[in-house]
OpenMM code with the backbone's topology and positions (N, CA, C; nanometers):
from openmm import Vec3, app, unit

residues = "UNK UNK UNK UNK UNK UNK UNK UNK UNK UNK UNK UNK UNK UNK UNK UNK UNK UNK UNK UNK UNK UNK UNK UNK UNK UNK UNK UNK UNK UNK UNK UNK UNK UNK UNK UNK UNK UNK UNK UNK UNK UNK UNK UNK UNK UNK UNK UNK UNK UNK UNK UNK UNK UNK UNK UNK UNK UNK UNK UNK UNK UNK UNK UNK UNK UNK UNK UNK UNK UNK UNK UNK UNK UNK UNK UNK UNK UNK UNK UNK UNK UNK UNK UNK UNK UNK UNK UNK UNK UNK UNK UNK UNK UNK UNK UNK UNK UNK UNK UNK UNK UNK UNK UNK UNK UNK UNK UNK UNK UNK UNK UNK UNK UNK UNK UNK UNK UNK UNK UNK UNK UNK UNK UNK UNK UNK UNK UNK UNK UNK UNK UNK UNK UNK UNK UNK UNK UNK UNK UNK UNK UNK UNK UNK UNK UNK UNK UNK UNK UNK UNK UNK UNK UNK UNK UNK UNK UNK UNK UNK UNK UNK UNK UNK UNK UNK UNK UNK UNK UNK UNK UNK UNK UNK UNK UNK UNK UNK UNK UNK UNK".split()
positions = [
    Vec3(2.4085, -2.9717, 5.7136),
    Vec3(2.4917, -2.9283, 5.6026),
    Vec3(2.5967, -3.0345, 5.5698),
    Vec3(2.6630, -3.1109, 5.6553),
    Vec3(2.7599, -3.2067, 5.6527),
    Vec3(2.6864, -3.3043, 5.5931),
    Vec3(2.5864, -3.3554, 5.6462),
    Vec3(2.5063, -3.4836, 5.5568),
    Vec3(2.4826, -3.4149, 5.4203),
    Vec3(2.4511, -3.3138, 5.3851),
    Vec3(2.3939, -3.2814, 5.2939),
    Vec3(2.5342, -3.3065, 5.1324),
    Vec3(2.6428, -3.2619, 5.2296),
    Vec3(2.7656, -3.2317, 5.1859),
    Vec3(2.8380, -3.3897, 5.1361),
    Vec3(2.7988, -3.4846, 5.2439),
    Vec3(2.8509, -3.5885, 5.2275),
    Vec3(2.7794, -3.6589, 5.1027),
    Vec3(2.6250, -3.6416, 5.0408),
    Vec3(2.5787, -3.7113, 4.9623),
    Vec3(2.6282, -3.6857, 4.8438),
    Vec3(2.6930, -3.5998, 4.7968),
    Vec3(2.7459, -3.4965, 4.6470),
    Vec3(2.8457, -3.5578, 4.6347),
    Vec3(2.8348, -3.5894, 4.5093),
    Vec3(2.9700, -3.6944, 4.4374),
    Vec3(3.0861, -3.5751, 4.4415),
    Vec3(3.2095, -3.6438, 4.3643),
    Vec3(3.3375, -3.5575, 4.3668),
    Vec3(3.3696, -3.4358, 4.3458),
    Vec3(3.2739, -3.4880, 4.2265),
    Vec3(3.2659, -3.3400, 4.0930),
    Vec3(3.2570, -3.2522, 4.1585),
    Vec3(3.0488, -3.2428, 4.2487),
    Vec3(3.0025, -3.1721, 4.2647),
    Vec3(3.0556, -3.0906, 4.4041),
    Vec3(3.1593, -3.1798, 4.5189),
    Vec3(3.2160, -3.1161, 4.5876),
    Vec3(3.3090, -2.9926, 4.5329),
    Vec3(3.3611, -3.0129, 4.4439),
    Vec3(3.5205, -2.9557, 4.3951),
    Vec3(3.4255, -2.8054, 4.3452),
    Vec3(3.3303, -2.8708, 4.2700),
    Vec3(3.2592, -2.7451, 4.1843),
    Vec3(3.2576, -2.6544, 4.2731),
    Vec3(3.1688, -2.7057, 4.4146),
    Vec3(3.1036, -2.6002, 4.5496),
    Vec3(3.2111, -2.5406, 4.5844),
    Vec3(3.3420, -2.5861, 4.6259),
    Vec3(3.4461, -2.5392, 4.6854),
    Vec3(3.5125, -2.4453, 4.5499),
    Vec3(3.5172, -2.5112, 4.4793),
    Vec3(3.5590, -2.3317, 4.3886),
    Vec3(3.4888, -2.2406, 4.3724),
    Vec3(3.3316, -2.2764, 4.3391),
    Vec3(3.2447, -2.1572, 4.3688),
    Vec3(3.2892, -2.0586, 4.4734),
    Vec3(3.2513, -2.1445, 4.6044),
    Vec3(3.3560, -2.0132, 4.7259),
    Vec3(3.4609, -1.9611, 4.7120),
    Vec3(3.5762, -2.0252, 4.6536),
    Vec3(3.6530, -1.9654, 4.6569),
    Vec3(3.6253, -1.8450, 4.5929),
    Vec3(3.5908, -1.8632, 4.4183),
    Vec3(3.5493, -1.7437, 4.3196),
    Vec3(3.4839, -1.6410, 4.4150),
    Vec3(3.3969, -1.6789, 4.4733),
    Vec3(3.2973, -1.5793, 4.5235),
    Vec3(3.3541, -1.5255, 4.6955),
    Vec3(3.4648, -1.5876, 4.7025),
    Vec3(3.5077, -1.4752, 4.8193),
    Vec3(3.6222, -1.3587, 4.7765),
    Vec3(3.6905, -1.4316, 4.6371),
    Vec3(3.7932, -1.2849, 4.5900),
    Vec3(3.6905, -1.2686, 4.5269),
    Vec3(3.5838, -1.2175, 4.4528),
    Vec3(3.4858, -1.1450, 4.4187),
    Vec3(3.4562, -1.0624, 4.4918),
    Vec3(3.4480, -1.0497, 4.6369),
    Vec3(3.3866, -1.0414, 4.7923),
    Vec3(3.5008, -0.9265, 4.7905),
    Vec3(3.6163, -0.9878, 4.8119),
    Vec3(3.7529, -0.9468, 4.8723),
    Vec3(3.7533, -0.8180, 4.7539),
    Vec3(3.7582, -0.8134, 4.6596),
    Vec3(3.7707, -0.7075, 4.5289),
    Vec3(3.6839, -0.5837, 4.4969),
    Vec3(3.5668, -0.6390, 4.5365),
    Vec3(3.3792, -0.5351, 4.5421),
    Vec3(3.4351, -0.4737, 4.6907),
    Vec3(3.5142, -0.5069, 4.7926),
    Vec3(3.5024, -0.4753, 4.9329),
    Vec3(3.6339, -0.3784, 4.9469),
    Vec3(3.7225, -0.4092, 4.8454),
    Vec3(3.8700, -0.3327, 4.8805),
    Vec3(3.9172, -0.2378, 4.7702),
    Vec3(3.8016, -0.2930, 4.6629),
    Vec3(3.8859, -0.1889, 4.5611),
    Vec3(4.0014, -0.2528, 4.4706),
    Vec3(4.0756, -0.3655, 4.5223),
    Vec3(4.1799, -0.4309, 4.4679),
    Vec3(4.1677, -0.5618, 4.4418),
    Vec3(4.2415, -0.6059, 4.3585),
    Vec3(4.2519, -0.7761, 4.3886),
    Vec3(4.3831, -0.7828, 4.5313),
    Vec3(4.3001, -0.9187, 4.5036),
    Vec3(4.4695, -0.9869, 4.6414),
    Vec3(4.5544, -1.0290, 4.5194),
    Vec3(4.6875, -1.0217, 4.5896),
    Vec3(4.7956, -1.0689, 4.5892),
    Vec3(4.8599, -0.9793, 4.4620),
    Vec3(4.7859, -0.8454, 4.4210),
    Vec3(4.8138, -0.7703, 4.3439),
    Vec3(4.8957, -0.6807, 4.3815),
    Vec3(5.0295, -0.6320, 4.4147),
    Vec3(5.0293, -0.5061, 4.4677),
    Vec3(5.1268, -0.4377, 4.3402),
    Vec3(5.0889, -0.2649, 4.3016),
    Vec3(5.2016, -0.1610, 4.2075),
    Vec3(5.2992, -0.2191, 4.3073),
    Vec3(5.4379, -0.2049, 4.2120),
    Vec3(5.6249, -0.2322, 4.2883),
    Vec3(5.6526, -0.0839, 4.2830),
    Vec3(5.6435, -0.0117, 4.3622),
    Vec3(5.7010, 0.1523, 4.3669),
    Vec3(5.8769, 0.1639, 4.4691),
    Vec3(5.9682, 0.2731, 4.4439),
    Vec3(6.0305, 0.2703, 4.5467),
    Vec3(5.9676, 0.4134, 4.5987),
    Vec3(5.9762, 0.3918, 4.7222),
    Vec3(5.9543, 0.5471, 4.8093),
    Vec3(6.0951, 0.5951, 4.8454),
    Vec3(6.0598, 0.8100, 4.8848),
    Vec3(6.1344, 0.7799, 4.8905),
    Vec3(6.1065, 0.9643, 4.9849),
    Vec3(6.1440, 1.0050, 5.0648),
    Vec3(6.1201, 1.1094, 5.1517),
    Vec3(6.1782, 1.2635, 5.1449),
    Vec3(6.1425, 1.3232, 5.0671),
    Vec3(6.2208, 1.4506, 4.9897),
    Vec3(6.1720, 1.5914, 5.1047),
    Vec3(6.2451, 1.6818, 5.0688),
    Vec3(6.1821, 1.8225, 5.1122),
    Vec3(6.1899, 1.8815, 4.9808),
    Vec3(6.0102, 1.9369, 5.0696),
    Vec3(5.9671, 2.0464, 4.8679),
    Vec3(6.0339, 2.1848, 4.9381),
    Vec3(6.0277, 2.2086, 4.8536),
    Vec3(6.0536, 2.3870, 4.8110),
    Vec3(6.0509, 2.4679, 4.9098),
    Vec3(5.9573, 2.4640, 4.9842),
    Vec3(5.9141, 2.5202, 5.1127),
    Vec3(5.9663, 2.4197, 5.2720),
    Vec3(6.0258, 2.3444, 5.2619),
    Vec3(6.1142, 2.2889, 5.3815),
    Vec3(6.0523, 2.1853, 5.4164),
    Vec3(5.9193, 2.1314, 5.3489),
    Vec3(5.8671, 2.0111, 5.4490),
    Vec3(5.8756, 1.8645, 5.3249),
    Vec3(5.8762, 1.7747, 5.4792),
    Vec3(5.9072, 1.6224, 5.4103),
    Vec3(5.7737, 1.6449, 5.3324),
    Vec3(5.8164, 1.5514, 5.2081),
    Vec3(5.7159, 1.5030, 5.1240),
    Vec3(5.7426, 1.3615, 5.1009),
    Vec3(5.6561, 1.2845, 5.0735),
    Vec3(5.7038, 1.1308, 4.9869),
    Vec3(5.7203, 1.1604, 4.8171),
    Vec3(5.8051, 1.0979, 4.7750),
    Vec3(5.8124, 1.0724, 4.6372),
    Vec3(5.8172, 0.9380, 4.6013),
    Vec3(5.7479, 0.8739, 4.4939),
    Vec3(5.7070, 0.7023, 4.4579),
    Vec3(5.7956, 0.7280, 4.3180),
    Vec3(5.8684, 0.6457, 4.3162),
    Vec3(5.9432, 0.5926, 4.1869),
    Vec3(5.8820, 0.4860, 4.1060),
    Vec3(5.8466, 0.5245, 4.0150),
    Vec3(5.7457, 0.4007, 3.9972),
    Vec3(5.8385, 0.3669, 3.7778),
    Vec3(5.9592, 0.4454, 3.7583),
    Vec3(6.0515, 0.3973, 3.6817),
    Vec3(6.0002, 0.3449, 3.5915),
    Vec3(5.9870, 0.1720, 3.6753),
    Vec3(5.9712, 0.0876, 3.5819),
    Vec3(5.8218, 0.0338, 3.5170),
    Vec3(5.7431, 0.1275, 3.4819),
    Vec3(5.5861, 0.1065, 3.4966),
    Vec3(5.6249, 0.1763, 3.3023),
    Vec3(5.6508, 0.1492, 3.2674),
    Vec3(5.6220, 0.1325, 3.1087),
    Vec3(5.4991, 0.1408, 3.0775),
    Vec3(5.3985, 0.0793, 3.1553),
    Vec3(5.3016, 0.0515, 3.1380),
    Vec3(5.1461, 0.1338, 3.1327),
    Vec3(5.2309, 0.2405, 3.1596),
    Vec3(5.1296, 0.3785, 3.2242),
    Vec3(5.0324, 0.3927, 3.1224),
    Vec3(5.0825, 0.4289, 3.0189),
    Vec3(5.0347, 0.4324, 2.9081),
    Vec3(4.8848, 0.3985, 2.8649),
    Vec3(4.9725, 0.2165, 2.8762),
    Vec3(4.8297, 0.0975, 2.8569),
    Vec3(4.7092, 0.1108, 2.9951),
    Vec3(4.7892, 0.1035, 3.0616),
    Vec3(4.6926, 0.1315, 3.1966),
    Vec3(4.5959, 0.2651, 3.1920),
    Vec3(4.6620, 0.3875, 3.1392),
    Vec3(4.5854, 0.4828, 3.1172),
    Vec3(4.5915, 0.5648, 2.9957),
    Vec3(4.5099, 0.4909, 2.8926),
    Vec3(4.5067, 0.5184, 2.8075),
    Vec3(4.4583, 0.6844, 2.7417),
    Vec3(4.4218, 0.7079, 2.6426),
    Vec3(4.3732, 0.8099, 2.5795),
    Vec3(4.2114, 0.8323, 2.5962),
    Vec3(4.1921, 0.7017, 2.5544),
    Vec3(4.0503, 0.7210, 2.5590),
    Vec3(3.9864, 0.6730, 2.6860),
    Vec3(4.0379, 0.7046, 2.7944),
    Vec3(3.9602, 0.6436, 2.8999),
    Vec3(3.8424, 0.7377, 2.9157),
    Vec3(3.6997, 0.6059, 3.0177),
    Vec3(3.5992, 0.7204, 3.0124),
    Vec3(3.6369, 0.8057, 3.0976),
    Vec3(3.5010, 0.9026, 3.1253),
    Vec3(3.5329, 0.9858, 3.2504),
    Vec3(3.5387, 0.9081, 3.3756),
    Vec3(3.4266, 0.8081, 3.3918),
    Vec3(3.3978, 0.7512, 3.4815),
    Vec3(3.5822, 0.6829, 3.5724),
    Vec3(3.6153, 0.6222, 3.4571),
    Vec3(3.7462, 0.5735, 3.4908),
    Vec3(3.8079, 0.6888, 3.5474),
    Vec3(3.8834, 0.8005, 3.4785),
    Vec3(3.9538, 0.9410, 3.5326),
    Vec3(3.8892, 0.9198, 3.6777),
    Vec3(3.7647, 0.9622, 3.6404),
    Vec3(3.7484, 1.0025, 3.8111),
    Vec3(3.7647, 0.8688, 3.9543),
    Vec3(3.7585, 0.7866, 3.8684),
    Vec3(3.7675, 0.6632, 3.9702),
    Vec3(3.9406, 0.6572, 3.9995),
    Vec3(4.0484, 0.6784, 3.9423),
    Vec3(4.1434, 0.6907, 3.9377),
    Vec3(4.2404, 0.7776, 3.9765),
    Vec3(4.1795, 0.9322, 3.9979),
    Vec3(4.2144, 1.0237, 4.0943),
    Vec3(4.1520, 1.0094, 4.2189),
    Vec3(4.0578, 0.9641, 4.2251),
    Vec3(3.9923, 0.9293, 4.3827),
    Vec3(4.0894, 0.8030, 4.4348),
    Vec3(4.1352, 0.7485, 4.3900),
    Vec3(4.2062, 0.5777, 4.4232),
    Vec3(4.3480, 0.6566, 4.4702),
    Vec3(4.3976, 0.7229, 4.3847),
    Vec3(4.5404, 0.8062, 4.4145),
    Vec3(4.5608, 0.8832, 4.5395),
    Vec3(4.3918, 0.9280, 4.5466),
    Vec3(4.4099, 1.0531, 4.6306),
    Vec3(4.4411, 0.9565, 4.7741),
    Vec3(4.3977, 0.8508, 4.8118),
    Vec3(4.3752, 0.7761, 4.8911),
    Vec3(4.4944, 0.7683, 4.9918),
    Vec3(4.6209, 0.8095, 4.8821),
    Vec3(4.7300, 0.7300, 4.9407),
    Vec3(4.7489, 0.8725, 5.0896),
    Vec3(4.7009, 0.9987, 5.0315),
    Vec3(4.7698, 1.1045, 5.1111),
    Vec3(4.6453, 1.1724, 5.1865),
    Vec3(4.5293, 1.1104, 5.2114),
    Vec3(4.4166, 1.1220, 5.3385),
    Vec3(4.3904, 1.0701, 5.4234),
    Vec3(4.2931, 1.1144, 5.5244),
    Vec3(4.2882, 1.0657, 5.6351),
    Vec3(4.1252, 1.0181, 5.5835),
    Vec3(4.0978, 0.9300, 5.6254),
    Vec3(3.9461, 0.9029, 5.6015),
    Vec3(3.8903, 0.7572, 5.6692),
    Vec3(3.7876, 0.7156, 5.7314),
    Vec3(3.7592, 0.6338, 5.7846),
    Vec3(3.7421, 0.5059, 5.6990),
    Vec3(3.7118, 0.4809, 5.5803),
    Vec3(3.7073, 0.4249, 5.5037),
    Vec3(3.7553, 0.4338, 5.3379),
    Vec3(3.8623, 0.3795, 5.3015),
    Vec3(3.8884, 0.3843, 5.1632),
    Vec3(3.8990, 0.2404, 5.0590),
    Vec3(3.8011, 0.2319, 4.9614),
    Vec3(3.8259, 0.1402, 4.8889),
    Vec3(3.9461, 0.1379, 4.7646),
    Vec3(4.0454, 0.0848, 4.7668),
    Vec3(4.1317, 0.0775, 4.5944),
    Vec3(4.2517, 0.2011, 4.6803),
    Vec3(4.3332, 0.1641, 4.6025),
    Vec3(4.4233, 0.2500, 4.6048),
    Vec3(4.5020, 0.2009, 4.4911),
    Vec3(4.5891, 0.3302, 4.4093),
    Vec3(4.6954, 0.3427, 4.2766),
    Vec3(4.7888, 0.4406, 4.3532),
    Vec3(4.9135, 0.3795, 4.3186),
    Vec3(5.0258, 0.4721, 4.3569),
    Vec3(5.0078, 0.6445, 4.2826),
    Vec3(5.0039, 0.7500, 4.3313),
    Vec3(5.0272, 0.8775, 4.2876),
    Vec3(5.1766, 0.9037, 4.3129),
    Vec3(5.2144, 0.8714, 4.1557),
    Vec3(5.3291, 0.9002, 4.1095),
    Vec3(5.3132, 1.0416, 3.9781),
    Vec3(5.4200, 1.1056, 3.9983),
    Vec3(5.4319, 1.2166, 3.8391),
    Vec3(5.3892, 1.1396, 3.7152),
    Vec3(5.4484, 1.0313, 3.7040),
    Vec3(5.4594, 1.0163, 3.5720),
    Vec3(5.2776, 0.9585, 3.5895),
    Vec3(5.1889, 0.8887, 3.6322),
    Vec3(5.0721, 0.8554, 3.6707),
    Vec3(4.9359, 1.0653, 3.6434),
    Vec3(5.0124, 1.0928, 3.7502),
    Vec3(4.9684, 1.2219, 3.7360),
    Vec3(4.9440, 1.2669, 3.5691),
    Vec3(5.0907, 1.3002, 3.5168),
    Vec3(5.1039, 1.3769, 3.3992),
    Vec3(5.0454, 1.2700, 3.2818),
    Vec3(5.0252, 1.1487, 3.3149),
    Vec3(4.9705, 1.0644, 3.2049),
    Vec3(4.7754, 1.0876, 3.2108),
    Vec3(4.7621, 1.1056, 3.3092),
    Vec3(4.5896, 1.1218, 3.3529),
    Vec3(4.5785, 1.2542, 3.2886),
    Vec3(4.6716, 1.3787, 3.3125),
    Vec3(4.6791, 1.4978, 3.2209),
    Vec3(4.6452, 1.4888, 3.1059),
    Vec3(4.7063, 1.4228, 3.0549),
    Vec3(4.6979, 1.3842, 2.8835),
    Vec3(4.5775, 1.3991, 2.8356),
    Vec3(4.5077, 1.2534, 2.9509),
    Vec3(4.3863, 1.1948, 2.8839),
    Vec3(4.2881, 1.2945, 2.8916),
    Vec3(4.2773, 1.4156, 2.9912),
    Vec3(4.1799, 1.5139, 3.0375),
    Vec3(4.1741, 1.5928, 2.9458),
    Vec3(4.2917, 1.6419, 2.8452),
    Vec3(4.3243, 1.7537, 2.7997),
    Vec3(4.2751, 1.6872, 2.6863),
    Vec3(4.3396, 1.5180, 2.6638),
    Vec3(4.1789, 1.5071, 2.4899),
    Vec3(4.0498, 1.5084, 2.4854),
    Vec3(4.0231, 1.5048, 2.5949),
    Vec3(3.9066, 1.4344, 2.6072),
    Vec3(3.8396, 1.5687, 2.7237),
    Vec3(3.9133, 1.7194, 2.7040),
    Vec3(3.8017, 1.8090, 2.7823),
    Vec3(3.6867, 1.8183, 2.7322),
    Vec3(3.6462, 1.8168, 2.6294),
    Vec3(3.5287, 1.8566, 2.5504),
    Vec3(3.4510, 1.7113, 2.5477),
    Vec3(3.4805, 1.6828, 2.6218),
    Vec3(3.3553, 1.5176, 2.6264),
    Vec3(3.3209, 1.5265, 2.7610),
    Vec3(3.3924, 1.5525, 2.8251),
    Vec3(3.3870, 1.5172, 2.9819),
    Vec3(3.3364, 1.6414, 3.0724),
    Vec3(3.2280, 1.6158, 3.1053),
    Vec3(3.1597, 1.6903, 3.2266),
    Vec3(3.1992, 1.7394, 3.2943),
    Vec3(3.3048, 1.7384, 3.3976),
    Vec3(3.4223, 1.7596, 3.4950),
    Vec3(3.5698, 1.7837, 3.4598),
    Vec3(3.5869, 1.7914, 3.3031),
    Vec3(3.6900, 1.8182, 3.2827),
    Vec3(3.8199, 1.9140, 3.3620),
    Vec3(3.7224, 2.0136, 3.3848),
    Vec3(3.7437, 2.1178, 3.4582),
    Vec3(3.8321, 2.1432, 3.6161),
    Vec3(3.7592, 2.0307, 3.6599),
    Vec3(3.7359, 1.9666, 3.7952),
    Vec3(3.8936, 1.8972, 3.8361),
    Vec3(3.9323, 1.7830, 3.7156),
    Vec3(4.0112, 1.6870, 3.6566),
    Vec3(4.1565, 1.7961, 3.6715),
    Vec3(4.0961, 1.8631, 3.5500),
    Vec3(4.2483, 1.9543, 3.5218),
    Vec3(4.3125, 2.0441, 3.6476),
    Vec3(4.2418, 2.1032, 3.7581),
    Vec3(4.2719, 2.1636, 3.8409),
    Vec3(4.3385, 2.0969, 3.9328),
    Vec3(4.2751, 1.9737, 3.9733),
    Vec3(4.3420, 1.8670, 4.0910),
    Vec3(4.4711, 1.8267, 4.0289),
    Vec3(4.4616, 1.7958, 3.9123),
    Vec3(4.6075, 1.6974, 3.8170),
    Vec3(4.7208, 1.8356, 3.8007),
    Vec3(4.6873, 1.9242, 3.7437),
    Vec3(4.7649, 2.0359, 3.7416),
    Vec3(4.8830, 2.0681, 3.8643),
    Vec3(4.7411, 2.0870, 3.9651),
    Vec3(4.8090, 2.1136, 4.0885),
    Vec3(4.9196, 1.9753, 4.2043),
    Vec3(4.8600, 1.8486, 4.1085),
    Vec3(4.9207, 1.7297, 4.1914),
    Vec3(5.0748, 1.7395, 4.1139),
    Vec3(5.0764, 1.7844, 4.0022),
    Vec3(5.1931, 1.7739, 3.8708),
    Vec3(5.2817, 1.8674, 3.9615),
    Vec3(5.2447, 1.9678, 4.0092),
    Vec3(5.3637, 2.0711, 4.0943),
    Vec3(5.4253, 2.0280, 4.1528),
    Vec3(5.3497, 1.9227, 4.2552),
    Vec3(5.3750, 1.8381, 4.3536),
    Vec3(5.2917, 1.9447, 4.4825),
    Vec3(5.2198, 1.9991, 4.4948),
    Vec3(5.1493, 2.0678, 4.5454),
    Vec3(4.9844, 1.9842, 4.6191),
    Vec3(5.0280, 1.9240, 4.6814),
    Vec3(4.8925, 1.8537, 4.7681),
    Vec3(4.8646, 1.8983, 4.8923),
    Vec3(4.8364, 2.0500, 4.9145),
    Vec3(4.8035, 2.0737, 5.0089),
    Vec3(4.6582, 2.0769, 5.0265),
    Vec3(4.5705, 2.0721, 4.9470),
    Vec3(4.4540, 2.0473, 4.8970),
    Vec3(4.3634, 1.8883, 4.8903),
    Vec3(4.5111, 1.8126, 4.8726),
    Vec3(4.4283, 1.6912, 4.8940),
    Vec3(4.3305, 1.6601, 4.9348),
    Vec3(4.2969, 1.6369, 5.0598),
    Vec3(4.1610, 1.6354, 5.1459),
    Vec3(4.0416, 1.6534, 5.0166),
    Vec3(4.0371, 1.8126, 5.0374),
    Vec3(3.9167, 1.8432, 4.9527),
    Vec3(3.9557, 1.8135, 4.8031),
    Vec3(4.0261, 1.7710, 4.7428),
    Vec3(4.0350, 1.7114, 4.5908),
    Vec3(4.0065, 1.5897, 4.5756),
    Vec3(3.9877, 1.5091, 4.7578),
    Vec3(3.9483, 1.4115, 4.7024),
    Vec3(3.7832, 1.3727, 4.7547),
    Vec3(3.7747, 1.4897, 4.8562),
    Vec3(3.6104, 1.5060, 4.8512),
    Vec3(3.5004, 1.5613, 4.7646),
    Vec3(3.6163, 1.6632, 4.6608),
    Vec3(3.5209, 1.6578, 4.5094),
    Vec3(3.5105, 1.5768, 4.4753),
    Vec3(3.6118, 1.4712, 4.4113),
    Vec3(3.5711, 1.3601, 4.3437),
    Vec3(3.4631, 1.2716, 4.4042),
    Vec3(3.4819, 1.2588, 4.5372),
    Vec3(3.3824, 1.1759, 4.6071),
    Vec3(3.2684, 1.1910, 4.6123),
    Vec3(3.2654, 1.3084, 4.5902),
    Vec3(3.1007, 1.3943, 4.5902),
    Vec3(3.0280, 1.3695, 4.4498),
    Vec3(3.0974, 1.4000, 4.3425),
    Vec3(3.0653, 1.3701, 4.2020),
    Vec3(3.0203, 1.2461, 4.1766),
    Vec3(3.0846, 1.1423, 4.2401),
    Vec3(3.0986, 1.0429, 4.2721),
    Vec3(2.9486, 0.9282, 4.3388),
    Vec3(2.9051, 1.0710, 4.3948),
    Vec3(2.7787, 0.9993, 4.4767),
    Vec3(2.8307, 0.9636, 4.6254),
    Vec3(2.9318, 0.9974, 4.6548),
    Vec3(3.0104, 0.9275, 4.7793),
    Vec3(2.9201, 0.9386, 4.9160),
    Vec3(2.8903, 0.8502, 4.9828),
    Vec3(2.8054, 0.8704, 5.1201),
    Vec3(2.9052, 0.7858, 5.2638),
    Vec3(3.0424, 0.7479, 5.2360),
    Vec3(3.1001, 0.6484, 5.3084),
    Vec3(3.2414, 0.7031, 5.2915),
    Vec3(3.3510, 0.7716, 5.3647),
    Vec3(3.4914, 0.7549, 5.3312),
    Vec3(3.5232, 0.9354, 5.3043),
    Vec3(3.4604, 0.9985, 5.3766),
    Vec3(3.5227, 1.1257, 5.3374),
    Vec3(3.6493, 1.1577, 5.4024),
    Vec3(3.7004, 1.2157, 5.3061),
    Vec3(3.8237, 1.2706, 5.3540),
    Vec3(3.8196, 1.3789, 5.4800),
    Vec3(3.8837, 1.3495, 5.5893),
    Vec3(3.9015, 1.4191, 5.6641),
    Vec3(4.0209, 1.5185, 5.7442),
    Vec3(4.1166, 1.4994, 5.6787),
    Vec3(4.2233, 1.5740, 5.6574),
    Vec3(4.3295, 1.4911, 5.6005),
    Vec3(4.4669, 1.5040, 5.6217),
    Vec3(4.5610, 1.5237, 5.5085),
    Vec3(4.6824, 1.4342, 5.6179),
    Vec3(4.6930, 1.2959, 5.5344),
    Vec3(4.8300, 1.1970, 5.6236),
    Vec3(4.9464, 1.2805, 5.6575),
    Vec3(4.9908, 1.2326, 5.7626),
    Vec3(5.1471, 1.2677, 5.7923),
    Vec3(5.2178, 1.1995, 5.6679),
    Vec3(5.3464, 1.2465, 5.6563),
    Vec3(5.4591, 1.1820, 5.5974),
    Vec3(5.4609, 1.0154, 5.6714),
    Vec3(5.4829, 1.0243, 5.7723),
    Vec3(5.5045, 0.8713, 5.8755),
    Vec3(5.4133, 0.8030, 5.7878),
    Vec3(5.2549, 0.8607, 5.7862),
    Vec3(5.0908, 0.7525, 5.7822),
    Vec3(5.1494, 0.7776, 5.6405),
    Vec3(5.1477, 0.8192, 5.5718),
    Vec3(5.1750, 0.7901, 5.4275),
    Vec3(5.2461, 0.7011, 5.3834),
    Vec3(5.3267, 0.7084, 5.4623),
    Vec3(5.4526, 0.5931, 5.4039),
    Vec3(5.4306, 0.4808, 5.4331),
    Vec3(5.3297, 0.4718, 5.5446),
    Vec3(5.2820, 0.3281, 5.5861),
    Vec3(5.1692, 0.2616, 5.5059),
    Vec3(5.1046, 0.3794, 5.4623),
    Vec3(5.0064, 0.3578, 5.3450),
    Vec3(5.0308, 0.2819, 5.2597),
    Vec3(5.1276, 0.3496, 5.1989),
    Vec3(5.2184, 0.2880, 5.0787),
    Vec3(5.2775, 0.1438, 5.1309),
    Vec3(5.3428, 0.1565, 5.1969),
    Vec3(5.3827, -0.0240, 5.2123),
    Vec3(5.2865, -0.1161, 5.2687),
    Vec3(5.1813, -0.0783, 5.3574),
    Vec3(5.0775, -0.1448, 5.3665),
    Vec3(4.9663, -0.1789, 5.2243),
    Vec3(4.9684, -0.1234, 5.0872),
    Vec3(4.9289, -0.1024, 4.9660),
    Vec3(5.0028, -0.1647, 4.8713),
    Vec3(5.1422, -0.1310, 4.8325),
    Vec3(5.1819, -0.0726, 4.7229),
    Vec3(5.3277, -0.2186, 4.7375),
    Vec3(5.3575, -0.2900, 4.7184),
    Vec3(5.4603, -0.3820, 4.6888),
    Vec3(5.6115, -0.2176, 4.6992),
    Vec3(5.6758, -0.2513, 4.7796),
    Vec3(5.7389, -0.1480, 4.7671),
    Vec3(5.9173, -0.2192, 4.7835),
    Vec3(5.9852, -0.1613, 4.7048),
    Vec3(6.1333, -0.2232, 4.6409),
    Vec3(6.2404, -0.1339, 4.7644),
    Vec3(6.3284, -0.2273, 4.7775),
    Vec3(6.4526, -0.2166, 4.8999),
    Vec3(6.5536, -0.1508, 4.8203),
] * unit.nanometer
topology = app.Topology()
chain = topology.addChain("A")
for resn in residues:
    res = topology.addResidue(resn, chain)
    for name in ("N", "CA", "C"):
        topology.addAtom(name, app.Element.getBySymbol(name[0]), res)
């Protein structure tokens, strides 16, 4: 390989070596769900709901962007790829590809898009019940909201198997999520 390597003019070195590069964040992206060096900027932040127990809450403020990111017309395919990525942050599962911060304002913007777009979408149904109930702030369900999706999904790798601590969550998130001091 070295002889082989040594006969290739400049060009054709530089070409090979960016090829790899391209083709290992290609690798890195098909394998994680994310790009590198991408991370959402959220602040966390450790509340008690209603009923006395810690919850996390993600501030995610400054995301203007929700919008563009989740538009009106997204397909279904997207929705559902996008509540499965969320659900990620608050399961236990042996394998998860991608993760998106599940924030309210994230939640109630995916609402939107379900509620134009019930009458197109197959699972609408499905959509509105999980988002509804995430909008309360009510994830006691997680687990299995995100083994529907997974299932719909075709999922054979990464089931949810129960439901993070507050601690594993929060580590989630900063192991994920660019997170602000």
């Amino acid at each position: 390989m070295k002889k082989y390597f040594k006969q290739l003019s400049w060009p054709q070195r530089v070409m090979i070596i960016f090829a790899v590069i391209v083709l290992g964040v290609f690798y890195y992206y098909k394998t994680t769900g994310s790009m590198p060096l991408h991370k959402d900027t959220v602040k966390v932040a450790v509340q008690k709901s209603t009923n006395g127990e810690s919850i996390i809450e993600i501030d995610d403020s400054n995301s203007q962007e929700i919008e563009k990111d989740f538009p009106l017309d997204m397909t279904e395919a997207e929705v559902m790829e996008t509540i499965h990525k969320m659900s990620h942050q608050k399961v236990k599962a042996d394998k998860k590809w991608g993760a998106i911060p599940l924030t309210h304002a994230r939640v109630n913007q995916l609402l939107k898009v379900v509620h134009k777009n019930e009458n197109h979408y197959e699972n609408s149904s499905v959509y509105k019940e999980i988002l509804e109930r995430w909008a309360k702030g009510d994830f006691s369900t997680v687990d299995d909201d995100h083994n529907r999706i997974w299932n719909l999904q075709g999922g054979t790798v990464g089931k949810a198997v129960g439901i993070l601590s507050v601690e594993d969550e929060k580590a989630f998130i900063e192991d994920h999520f660019k997170v602000k001091k």
